[in-house]
TORPA-4810 file (N, C-alpha, C, O; in nm, 3 decimals):
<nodes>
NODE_1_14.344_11.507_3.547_14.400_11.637_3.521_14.504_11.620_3.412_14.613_11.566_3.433_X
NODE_2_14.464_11.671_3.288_14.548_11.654_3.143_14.670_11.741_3.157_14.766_11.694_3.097_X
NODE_3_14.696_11.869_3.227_14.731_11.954_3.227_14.896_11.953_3.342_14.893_11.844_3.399_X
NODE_4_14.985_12.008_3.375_15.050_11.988_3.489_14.980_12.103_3.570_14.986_12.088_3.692_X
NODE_5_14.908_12.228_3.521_14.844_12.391_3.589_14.674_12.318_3.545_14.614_12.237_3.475_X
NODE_6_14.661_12.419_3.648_14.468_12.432_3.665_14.465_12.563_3.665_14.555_12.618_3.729_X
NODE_7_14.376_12.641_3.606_14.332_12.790_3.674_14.230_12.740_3.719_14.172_12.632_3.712_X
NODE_8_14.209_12.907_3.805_14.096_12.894_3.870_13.942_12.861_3.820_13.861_12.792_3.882_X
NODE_9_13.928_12.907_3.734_13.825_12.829_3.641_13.827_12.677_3.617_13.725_12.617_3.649_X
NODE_10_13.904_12.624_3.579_13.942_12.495_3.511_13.928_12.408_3.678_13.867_12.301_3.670_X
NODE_11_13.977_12.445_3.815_13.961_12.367_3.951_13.815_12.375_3.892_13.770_12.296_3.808_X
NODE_12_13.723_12.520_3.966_13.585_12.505_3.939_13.485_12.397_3.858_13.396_12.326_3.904_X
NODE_13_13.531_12.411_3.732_13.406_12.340_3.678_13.454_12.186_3.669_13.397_12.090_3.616_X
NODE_14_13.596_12.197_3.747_13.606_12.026_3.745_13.558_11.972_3.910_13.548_11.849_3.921_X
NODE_15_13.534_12.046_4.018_13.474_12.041_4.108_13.344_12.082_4.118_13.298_12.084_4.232_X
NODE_16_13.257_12.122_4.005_13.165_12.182_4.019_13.089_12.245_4.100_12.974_12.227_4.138_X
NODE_17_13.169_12.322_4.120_13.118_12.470_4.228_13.147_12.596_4.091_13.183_12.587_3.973_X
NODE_18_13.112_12.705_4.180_13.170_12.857_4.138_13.292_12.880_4.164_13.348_12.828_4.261_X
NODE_19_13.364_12.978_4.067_13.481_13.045_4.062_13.517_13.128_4.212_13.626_13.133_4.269_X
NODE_20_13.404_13.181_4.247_13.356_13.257_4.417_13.401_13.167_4.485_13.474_13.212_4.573_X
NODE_21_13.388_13.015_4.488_13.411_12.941_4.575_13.549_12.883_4.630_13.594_12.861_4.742_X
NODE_22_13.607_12.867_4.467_13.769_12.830_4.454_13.827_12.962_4.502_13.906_12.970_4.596_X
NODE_23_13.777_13.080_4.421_13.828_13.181_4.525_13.857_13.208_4.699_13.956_13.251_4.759_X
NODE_24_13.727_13.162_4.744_13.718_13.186_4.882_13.790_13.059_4.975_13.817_13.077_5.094_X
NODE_25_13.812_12.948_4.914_13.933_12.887_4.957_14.041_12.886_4.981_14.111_12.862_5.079_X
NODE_26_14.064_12.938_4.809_14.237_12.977_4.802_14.274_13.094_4.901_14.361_13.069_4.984_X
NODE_27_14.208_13.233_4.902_14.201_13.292_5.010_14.196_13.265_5.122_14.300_13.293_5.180_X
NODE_28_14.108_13.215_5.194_14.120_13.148_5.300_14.203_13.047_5.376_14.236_13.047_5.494_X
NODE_29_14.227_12.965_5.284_14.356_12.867_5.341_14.487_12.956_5.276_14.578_12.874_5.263_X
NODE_30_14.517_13.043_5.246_14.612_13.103_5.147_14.696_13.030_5.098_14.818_13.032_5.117_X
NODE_31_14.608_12.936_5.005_14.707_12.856_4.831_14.749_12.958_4.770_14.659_12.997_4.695_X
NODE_32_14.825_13.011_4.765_14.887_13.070_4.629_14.956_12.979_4.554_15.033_12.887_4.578_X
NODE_33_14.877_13.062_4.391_14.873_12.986_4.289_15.117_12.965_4.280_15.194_13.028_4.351_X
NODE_34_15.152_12.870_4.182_15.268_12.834_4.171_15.347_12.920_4.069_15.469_12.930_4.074_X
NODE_35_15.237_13.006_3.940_15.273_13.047_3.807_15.139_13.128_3.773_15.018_13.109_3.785_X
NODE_36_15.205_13.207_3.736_15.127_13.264_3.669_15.114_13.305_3.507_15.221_13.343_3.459_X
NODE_37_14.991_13.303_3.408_15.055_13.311_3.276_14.961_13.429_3.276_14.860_13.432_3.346_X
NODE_38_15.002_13.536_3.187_14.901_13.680_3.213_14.838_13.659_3.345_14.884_13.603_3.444_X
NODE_39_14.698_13.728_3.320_14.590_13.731_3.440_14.565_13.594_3.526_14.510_13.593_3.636_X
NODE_40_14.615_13.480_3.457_14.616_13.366_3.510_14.712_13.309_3.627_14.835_13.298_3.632_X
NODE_41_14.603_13.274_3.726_14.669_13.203_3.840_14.732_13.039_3.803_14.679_12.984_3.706_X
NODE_42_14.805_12.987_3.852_14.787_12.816_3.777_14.839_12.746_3.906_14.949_12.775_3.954_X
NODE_43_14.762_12.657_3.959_14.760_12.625_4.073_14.821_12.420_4.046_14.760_12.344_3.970_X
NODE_44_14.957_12.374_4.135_14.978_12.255_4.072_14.875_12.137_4.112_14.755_12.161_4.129_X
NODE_45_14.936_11.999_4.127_14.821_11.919_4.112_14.814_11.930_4.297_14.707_11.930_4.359_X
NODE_46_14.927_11.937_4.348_14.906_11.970_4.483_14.793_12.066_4.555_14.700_12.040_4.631_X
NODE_47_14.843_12.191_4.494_14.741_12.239_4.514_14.596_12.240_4.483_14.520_12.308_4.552_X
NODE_48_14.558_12.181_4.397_14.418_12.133_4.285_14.364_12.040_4.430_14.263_12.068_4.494_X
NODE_49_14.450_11.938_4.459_14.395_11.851_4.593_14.376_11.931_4.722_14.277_11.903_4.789_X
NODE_50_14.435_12.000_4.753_14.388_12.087_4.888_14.291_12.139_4.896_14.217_12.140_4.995_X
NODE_51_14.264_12.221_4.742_14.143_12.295_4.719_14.002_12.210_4.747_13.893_12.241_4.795_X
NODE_52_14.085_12.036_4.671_13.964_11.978_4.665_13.901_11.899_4.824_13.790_11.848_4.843_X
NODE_53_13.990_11.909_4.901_13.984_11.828_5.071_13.903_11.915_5.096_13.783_11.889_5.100_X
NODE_54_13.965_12.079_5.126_13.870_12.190_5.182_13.702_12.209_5.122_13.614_12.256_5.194_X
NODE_55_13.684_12.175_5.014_13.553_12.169_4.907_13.480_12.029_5.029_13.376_12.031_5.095_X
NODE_56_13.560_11.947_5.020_13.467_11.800_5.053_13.448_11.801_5.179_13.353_11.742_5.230_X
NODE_57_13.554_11.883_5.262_13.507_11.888_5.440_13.536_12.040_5.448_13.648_12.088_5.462_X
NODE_58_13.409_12.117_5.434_13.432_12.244_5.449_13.389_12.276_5.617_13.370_12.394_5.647_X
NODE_59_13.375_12.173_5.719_13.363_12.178_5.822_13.436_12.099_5.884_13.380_12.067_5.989_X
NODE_60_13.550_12.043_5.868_13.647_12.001_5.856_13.773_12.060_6.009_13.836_12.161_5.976_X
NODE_61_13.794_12.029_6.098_13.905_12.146_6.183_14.015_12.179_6.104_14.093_12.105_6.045_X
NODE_62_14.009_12.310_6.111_14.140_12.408_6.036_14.073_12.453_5.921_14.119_12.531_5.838_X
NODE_63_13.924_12.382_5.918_13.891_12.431_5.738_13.805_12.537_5.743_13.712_12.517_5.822_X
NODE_64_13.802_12.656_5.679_13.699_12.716_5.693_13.596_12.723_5.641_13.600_12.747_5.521_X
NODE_65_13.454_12.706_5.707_13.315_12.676_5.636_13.325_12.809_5.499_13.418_12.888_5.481_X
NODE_66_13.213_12.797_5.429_13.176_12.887_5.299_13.075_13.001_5.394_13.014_12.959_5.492_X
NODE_67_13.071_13.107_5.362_13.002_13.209_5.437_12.866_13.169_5.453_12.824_13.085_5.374_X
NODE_68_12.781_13.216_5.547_12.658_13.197_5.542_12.590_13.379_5.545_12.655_13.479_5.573_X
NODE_69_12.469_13.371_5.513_12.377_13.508_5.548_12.306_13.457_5.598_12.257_13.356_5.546_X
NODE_70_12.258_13.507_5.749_12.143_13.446_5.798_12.029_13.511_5.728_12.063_13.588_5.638_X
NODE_71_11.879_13.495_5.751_11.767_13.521_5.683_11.785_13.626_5.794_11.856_13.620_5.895_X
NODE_72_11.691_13.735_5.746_11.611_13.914_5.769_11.735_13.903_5.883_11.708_13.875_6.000_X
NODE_73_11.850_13.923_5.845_12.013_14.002_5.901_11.984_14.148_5.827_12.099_14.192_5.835_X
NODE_74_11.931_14.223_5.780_11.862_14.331_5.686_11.950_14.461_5.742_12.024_14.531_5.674_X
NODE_75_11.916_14.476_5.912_11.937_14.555_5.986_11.799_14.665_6.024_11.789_14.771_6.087_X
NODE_76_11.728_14.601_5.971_11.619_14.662_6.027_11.572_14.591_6.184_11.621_14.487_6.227_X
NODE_77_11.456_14.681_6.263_11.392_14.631_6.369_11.247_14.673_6.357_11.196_14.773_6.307_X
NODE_78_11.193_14.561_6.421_11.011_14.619_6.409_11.028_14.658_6.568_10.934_14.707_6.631_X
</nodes>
């Protein structure tokens, strides 16, 4: 990490997941970012590692899994 800030983009494609995903972490464990520059969140190297524990054991106790959809959840019935 070249940087002392990550946005949320910049965690992403250095963990290679989606932006959805770093999102639904940071939400979930509620990281809030340290700074912000405009629209930009900037998350430190601390936080960059939490993001990245929760990514590697997303089943983890205390961690919360990534959503699932089960298959034909539709709401229909035959």
């Amino acid at each position: 990490m070249a940087n002392q800030f990550m946005t949320t983009g910049e965690i992403a494609d250095e963990l290679g997941v989606t932006r959805d995903r770093v999102e639904y972490i940071v939400r979930s464990r509620k990281i809030g970012p340290v700074s912000r520059a405009g629209n930009y969140r900037l998350f430190n190297a601390e936080q960059v590692e939490q993001i990245r524990q929760v990514n590697a054991n997303p089943g983890s106790p205390g961690t919360p899994a990534a959503p699932t959809h089960a298959a034909g959840t539709g709401g229909t019935t035959n």
